[in-house]
FINUPA-490648 format. One line per 2 residues: for each residue x, y, z of C-alpha. Coordinates in nm, 2 decimals. Layout:
// FINUPA-490648
X:Y:Z ~ ...;
//
This chain:
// FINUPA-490648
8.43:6.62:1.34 ~ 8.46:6.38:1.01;
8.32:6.05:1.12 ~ 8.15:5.84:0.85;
8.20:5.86:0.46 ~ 8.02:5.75:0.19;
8.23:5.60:-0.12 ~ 8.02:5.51:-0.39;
8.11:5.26:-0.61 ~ 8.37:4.93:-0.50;
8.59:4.92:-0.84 ~ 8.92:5.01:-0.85;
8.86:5.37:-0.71 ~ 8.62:5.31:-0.49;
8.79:4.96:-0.31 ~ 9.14:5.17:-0.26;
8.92:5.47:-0.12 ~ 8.75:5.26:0.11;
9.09:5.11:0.22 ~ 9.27:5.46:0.31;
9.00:5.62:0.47 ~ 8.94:5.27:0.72;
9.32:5.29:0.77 ~ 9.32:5.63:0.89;
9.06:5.59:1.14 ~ 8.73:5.69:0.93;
8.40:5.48:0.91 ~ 8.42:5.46:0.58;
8.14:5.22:0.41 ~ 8.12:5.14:0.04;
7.76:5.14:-0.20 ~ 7.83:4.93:-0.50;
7.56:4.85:-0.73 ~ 7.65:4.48:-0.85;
7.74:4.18:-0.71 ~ 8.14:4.19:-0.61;
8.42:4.42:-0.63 ~ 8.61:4.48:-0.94;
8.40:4.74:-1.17 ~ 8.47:4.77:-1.49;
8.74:4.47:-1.49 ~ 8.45:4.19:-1.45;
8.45:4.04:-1.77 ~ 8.05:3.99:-1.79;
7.89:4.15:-1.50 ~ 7.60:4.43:-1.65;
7.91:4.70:-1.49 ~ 8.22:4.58:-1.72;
8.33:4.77:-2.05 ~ 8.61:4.49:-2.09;
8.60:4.22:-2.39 ~ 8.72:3.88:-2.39;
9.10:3.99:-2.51 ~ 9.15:4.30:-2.24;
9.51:4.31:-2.08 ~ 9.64:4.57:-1.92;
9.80:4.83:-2.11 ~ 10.04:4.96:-1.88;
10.28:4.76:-1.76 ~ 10.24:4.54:-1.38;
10.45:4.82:-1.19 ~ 10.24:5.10:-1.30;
9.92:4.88:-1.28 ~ 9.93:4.80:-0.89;
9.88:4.90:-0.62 ~ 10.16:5.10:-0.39;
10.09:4.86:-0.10 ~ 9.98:4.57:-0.29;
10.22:4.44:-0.55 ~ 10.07:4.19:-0.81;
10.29:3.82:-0.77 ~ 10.57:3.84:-0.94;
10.49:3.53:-1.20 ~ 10.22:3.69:-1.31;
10.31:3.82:-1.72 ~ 10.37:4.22:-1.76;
10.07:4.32:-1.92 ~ 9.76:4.12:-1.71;
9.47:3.97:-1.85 ~ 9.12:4.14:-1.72;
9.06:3.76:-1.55 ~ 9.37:3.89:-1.36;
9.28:4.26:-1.27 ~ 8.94:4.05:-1.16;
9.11:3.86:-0.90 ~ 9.37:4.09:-0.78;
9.09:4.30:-0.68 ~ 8.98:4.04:-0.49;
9.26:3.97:-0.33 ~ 9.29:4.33:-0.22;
8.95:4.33:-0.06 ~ 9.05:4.03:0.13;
9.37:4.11:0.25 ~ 9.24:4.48:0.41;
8.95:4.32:0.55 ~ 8.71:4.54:0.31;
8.42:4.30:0.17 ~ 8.27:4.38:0.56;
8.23:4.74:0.44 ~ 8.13:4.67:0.10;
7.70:4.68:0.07 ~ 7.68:4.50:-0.26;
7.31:4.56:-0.43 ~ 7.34:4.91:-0.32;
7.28:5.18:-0.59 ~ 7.31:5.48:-0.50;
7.01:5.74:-0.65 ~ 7.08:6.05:-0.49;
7.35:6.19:-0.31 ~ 7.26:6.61:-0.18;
7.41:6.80:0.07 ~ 7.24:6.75:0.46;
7.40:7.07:0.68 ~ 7.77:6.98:0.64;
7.79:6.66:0.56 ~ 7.54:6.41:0.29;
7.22:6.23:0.29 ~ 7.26:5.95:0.11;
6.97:5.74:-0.08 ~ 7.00:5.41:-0.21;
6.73:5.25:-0.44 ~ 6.44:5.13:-0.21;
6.58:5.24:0.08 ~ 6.54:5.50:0.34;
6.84:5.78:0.28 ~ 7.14:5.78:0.52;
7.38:6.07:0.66 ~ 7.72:6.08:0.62;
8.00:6.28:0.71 ~ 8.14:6.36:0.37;
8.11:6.13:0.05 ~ 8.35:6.01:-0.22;
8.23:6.00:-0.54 ~ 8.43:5.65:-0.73;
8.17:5.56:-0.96 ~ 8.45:5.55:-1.27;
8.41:5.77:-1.64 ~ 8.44:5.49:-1.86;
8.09:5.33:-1.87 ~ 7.84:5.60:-2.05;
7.91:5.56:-2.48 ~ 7.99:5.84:-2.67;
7.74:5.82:-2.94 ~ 7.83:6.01:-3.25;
7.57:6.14:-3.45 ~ 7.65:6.05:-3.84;
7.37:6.15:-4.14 ~ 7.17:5.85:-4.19;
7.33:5.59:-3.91 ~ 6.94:5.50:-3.76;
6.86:5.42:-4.13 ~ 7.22:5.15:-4.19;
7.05:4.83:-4.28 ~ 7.39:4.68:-4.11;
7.45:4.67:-3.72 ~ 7.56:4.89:-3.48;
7.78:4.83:-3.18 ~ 7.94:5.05:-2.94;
8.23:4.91:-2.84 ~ 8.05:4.92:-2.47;
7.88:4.61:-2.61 ~ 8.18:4.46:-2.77;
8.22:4.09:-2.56 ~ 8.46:3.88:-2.80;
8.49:3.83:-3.21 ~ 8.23:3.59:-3.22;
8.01:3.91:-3.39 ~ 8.28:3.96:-3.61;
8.31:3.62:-3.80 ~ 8.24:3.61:-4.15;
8.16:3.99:-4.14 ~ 8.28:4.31:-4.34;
8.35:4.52:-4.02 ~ 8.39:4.91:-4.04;
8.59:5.01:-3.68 ~ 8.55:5.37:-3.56;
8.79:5.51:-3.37 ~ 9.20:5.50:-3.28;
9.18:5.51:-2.91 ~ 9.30:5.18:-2.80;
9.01:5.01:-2.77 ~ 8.95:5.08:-3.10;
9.28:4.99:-3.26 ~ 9.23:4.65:-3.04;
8.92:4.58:-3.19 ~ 9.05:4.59:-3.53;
9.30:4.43:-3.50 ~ 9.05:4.15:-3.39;
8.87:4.22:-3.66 ~ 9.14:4.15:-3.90;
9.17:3.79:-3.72 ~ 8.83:3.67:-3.78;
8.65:3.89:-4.02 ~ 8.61:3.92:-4.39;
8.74:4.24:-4.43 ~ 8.81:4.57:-4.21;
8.84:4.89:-4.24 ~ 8.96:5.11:-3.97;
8.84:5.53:-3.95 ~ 9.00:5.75:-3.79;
8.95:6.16:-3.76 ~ 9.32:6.21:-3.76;
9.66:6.01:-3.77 ~ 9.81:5.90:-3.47;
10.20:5.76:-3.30 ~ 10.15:5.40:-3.22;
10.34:5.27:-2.92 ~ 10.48:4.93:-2.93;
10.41:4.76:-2.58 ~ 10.80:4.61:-2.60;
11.10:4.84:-2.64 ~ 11.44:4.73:-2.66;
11.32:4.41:-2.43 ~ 11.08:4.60:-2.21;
10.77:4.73:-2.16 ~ 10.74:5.06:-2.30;
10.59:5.25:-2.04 ~ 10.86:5.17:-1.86;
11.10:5.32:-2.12 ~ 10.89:5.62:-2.10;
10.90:5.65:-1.72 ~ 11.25:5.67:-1.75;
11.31:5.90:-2.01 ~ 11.04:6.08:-1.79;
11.28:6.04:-1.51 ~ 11.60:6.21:-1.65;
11.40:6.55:-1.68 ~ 11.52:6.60:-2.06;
11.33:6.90:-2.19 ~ 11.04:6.83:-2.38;
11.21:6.89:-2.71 ~ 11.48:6.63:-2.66;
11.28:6.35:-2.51 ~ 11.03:6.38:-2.80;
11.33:6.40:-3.02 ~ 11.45:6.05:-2.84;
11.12:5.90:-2.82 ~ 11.05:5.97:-3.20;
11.42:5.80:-3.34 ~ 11.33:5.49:-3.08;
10.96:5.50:-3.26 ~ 11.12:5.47:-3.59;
11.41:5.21:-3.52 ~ 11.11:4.98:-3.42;
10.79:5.10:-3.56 ~ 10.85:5.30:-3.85;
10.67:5.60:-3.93 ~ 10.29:5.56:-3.90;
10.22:5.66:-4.25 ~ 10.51:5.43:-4.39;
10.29:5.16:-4.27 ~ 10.02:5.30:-4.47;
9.87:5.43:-4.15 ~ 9.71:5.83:-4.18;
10.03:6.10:-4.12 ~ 10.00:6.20:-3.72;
9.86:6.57:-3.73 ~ 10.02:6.64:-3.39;
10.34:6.61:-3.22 ~ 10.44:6.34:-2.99;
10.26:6.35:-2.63 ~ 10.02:6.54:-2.74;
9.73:6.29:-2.73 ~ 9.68:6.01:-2.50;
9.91:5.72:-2.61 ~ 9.83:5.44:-2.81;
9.98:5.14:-2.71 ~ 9.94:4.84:-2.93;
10.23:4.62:-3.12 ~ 9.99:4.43:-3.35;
9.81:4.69:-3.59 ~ 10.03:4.82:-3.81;
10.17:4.42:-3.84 ~ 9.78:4.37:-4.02;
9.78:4.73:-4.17 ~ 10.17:4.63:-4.30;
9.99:4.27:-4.44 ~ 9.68:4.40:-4.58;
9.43:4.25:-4.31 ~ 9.31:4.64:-4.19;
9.24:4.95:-4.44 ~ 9.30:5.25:-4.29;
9.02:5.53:-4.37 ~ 8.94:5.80:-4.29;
8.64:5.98:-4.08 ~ 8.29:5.90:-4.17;
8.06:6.13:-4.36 ~ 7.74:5.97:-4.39;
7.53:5.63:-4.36 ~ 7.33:5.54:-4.68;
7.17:5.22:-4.69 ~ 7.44:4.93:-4.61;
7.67:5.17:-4.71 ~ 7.92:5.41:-4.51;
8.04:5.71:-4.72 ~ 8.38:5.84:-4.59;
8.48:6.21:-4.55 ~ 8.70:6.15:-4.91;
8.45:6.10:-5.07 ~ 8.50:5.62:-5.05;
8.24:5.43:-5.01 ~ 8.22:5.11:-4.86;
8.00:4.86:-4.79 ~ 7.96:4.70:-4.49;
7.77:4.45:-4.26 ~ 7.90:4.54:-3.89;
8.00:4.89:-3.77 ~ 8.20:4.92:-3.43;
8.18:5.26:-3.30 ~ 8.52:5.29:-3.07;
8.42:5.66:-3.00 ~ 8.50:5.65:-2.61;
8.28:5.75:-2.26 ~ 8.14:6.04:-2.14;
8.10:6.14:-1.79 ~ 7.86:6.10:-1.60;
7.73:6.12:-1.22 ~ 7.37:6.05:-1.19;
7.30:6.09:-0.84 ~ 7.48:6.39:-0.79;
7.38:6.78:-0.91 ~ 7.64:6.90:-1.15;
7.71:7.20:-0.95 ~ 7.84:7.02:-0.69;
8.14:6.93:-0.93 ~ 8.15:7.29:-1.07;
8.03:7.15:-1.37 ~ 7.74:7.23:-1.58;
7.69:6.83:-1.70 ~ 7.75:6.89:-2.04;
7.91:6.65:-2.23 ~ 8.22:6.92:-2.39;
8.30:7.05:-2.10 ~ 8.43:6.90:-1.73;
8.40:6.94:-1.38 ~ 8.63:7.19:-1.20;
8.83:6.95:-0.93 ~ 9.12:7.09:-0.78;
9.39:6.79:-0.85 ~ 9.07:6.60:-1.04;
8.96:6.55:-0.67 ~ 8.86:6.84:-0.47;
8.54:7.00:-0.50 ~ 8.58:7.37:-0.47;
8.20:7.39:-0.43 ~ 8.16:7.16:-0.15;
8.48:7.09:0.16 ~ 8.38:6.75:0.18;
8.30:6.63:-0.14 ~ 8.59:6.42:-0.35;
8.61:6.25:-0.66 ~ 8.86:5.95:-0.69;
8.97:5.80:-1.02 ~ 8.88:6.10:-1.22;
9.20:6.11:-1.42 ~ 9.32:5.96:-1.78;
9.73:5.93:-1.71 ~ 10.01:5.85:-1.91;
10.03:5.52:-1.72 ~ 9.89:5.30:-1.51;
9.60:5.47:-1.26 ~ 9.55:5.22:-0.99;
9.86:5.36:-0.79 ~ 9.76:5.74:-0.88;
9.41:5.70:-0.70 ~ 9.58:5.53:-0.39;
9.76:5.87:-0.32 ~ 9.41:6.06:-0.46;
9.26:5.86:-0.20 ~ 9.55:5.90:0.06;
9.54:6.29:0.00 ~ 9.17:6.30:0.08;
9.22:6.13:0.39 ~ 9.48:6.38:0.47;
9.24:6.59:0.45 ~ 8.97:6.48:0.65;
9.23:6.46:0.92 ~ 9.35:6.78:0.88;
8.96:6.95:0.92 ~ 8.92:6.78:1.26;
9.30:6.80:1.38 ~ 9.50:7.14:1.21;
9.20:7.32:1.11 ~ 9.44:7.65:0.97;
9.65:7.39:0.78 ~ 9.26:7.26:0.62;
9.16:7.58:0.53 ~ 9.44:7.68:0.39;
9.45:7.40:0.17 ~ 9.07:7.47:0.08;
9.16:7.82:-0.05 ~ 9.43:7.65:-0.30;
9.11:7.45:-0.39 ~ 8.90:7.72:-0.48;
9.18:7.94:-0.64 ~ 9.34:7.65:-0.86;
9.05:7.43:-0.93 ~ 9.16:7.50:-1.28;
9.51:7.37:-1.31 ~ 9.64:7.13:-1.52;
9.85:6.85:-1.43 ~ 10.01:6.76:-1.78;
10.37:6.84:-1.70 ~ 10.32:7.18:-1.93;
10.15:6.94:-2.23 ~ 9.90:7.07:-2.47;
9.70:6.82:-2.61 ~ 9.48:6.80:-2.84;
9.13:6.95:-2.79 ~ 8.90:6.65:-2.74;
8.68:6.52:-2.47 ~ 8.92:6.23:-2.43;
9.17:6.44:-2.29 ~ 8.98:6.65:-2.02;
9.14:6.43:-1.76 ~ 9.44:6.34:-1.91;
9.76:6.36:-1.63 ~ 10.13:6.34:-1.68;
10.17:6.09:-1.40 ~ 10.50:6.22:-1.26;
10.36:6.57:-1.24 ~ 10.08:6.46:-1.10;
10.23:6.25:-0.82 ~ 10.42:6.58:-0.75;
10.12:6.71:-0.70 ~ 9.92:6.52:-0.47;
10.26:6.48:-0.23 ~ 10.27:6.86:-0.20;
9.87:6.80:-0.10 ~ 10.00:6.49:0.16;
10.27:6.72:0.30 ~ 10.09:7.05:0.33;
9.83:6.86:0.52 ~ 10.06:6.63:0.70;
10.00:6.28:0.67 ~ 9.66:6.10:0.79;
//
């Protein structure tokens, strides 16, 4: 019988984890590593990947929780100081700071007959019935590995390290990267620096936050919504792109090499407004480092004093073998989760947050978290029901959740979700289980 569970890690994963499995009867205990609850959103702490200007970028009703709406004068795209105390709030109202063993990081997690023992750093290791892994894929930097770039007189900062445009002031700033982060940053960039220049490996389709009056996820959802074929609602989505933003490359932005939906969107209103006024250069992907300056793949060369490598996370899991995941922990491949959660080489190992959607993912891992408590139900009360469900796991590990989207091949996208899909998804889990 499932009794105790481990969830490792108290951000936004890990606190809404810790909530479902408590509500359905589990003695569910978090291990976070810092000081209070939040992760990645707490502007500062050693944990946080956020900068000084991070809102959201999905809009407040794909942002929040299910259960747990955010007030409703609060602005439609939050500020991280927000997202900080929200997250408080949460722990508070469900009674989970009592649960929550801050100072806790977890060193090793390995299997102990059927269920975990569990070691934290200078302490002795605990079991546990089965263990959730929440300790979030956006915190290792992708470093990419240019000729020459130990040698650049200049510096070097992964965007990891990026706080606020104080570093940028007065500097000739080369951005790397299109991801949003990236395009944030430049934009930044083209507020306080001398001059910027923004590389990318490809052009891209820049989504304005606002459509007609709205936010534009919201937009999307509903075109989403109407079940067009793919063909018409890129066709719909392209003439609206046009009627507000223009064609990338009329902007003087690189031509997009893809279709629409075929990468993970770019939401931002403000860069081609500085490409459009000359405060960003778009260029394209570096070649080499020499000296203090950066030779592009067209053969420019610039100089510069500051470059911000934008290049995105890798994932990893420390305390846990690879194999566990059905993953060989190499950084171009992924682990093999059945719905990004289950473990077909372990019944009561889960991952939660382990998805890159179209939208907002706080509400997305509630019903990860909700399915896996379904779950752990269902071994203890409608075992057939369990282990019929565990042979989906093991036969569909592989199966995408992208609404029948290709996208283009990239480490960025071995998570990526179509959110409707995917919530299709994990309630045919919930209901094939029954509900916890």
């Amino acid at each position: 019988m499932t009794k105790t569970v481990c969830v490792i890690g108290a951000g936004s994963s890990g606190l809404v984890a810790l909530k479902n499995l408590r509500q359905a009867g589990f003695d569910a205990v978090a291990y976070e590593r810092h000081d209070e609850v939040g992760g990645n959103w707490c502007f500062g702490g050693p944990g946080s990947r956020v900068y000084a200007s991070t809102h959201t970028i999905s809009s407040k009703p794909f942002t929040q929780y299910p259960d747990f709406p955010m007030p409703d004068e609060w602005p439609d795209y939050p500020h991280h100081s927000r997202l900080r105390e929200y997250f408080q709030r949460y722990a508070e109202h469900f009674r989970l700071l009592d649960h929550v063993r801050f100072g806790h990081e977890v060193t090793s997690a390995v299997p102990d007959g059927g269920g975990w023992s569990v070691t934290v750093k200078g302490k002795v290791p605990k079991h546990f019935d089965a263990l959730v892994v929440a300790n979030g894929h956006n915190w290792h930097p992708k470093m990419p590995e240019y000729p020459g770039l130990a040698e650049f007189s200049g510096k070097v900062l992964h965007s990891a390290a990026y706080k606020g445009p104080d570093v940028l002031r007065g500097q000739r700033v080369l951005v790397v990267g299109a991801g949003n982060t990236g395009c944030d940053i430049a934009v930044e960039a083209a507020q306080h620096a001398e001059a910027v220049w923004h590389s990318t490996r490809r052009g891209y389709w820049y989504v304005p936050k606002y459509i007609l009056g709205k936010p534009s996820d919201q937009i999307a959802d509903a075109l989403i919504g109407l079940r067009l074929p793919k063909p018409v609602r890129r066709l719909m989505t392209k003439l609206t792109l046009l009627a507000t933003v223009g064609l990338p490359q009329r902007a003087g932005l690189p031509k997009p090499d893809h279709a629409l939906f075929e990468t993970h969107p770019i939401v931002n209103s403000l860069l081609t407004y500085y490409v459009g006024h000359g405060g960003i250069k778009p260029v394209p992907d570096v070649e080499r480092f020499e000296g203090s300056t950066v030779v592009l793949s067209d053969g420019q060369r610039v100089d510069v004093d500051l470059v911000v490598l934008a290049t995105g996370y890798l994932l990893r899991v420390p305390f846990l073998d690879p194999a566990l995941l059905a993953w060989d922990g190499e950084a171009h491949t992924k682990p093999k989760l059945y719905q990004h959660v289950f473990s077909p080489a372990h019944e009561t190992l889960f991952v939660a947050g382990l998805i890159q959607p179209d939208s907002g993912q706080f509400a997305l891992v509630h019903w990860q978290t909700a399915a896996i408590a379904s779950y752990l139900r269902a071994r203890d009360r409608s075992p057939s029901r369990a282990a019929a469900f565990r042979r989906t796991v093991v036969q569909q590990a592989d199966r995408r959740w992208t609404g029948g989207q290709d996208y283009v091949k990239s480490t960025r996208h071995h998570f990526e979700v179509a959110h409707q899909h995917y919530l299709r998804g994990l309630q045919s889990t919930i209901d094939a289980l029954g509900a916890a």
